[in-house]
C-alpha positions as semicolon CSV with decimal commas, in nm:
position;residue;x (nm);y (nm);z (nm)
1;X;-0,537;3,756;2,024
2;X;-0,632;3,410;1,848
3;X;-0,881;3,375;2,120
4;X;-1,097;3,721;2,085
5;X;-1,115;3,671;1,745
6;X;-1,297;3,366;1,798
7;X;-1,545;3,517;2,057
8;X;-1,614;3,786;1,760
9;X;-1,665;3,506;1,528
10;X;-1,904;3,304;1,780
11;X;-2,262;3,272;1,589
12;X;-2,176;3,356;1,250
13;X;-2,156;3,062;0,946
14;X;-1,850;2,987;0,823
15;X;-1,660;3,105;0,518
16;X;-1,665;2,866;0,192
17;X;-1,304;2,747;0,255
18;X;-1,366;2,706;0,638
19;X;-1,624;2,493;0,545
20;X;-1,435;2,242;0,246
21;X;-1,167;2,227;0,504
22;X;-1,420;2,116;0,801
23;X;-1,552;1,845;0,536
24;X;-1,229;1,713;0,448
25;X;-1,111;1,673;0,790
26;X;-1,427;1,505;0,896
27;X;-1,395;1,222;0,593
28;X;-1,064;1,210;0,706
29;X;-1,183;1,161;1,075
30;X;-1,422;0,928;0,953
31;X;-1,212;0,677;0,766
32;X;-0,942;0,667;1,035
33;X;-1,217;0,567;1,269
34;X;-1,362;0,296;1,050
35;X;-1,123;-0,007;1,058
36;X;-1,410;-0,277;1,073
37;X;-1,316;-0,312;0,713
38;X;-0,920;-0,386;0,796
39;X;-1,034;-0,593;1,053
40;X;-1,244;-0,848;0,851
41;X;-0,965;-0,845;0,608
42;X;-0,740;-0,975;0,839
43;X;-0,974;-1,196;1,005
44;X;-1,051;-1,356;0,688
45;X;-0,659;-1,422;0,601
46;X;-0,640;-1,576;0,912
47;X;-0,950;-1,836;0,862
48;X;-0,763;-1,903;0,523
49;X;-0,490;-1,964;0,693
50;X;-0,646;-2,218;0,935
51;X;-0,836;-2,397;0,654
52;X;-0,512;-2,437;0,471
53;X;-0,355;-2,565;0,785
54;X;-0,600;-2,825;0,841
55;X;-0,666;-2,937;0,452
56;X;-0,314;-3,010;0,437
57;X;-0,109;-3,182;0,663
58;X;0,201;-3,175;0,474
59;X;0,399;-2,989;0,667
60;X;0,583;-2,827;0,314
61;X;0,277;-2,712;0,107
62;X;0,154;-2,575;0,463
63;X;0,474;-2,375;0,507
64;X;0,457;-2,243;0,190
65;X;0,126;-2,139;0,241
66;X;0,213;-1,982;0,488
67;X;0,471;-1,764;0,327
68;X;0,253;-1,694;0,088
69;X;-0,050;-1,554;0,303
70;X;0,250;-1,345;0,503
71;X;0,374;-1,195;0,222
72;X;-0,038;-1,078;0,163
73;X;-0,071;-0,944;0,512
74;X;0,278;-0,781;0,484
75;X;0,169;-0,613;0,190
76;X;-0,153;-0,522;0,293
77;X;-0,004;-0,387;0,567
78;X;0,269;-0,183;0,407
79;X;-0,029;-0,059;0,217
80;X;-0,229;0,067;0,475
81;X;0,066;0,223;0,643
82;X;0,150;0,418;0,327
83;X;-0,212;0,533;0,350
84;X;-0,218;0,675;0,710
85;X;0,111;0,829;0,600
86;X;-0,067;1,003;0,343
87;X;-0,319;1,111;0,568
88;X;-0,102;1,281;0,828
89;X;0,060;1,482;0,582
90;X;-0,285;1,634;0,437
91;X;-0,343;1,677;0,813
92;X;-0,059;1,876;0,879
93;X;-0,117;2,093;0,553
94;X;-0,491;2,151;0,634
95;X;-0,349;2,258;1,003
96;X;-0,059;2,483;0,846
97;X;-0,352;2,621;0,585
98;X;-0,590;2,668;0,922
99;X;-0,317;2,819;1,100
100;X;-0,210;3,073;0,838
101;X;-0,570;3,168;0,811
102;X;-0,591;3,258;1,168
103;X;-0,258;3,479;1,131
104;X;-0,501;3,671;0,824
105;X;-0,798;3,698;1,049
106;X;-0,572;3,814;1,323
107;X;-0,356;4,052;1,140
108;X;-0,689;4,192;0,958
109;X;-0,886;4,220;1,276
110;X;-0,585;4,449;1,438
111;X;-0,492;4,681;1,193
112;X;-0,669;5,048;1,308
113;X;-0,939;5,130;1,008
C-alpha cells in the first residue's frame, strides 16, 4: 500500500515538513560521518601524553599525568557518547514522525472520494 503511494508520489517536490525533516537528517548524517575532528582530539591527548612521558622521568609526576589526561579522554568520551545518544533518539522520533506520515498519506490516499 506504502509502496503505490510512493510510485504516485514519484516526480513531484516534496511537502515543507518532508523537506525540514530531509535537512535534519542529512546534518545529522553529516556530523556522524565527520569524526576527523574526534580524531585529532585524541591524537593530540596522546602526543601530550608522550611529551609528558619523556619531559619527565619521574616515574610519580608521570603517573599522575597520566591519570590526569585519562580522566580527559574518559570524559571526553562520556561526552561524545551522551551525544550519539542524543542523536539516536531524534532519529527514532524523525522515523516514528516519517512513519506516522506515511499511515496519513496511506489512509488519505484509500478512502473512496
Amino acid at each position: 500500500m506504502v509502496d503505490v503511494e510512493v510510485q504516485k508520489k514519484a516526480g513531484f517536490s516534496l511537502q515543507p515538513e518532508e523537506e525540514h525533516l530531509r535537512v535534519q537528517l542529512e546534518s545529522i548524517q553529516q556530523e556522524l560521518n565527520a569524526p576527523n575532528q574526534f580524531k585529532g582530539r585524541l591524537s593530540e591527548m596522546l602526543s601530550l601524553i608522550r611529551m609528558q612521558s619523556l619531559a619527565e622521568p619521574s616515574t610519580a609526576s608521570a603517573t599522575q599525568m597520566d591519570n590526569a589526561v585519562l580522566a580527559s579522554i574518559h570524559s571526553h568520551l562520556g561526552r561524545q557518547q551522551e551525544g550519539i545518544s542524543h542523536l539516536l533518539d531524534i532519529i527514532r522520533d524523525d522515523l516514528q514522525h516519517l512513519d506516522i506520515i506515511k499511515q496519513g498519506l496511506a489512509e488519505k490516499h484509500t478512502v473512496p472520494v
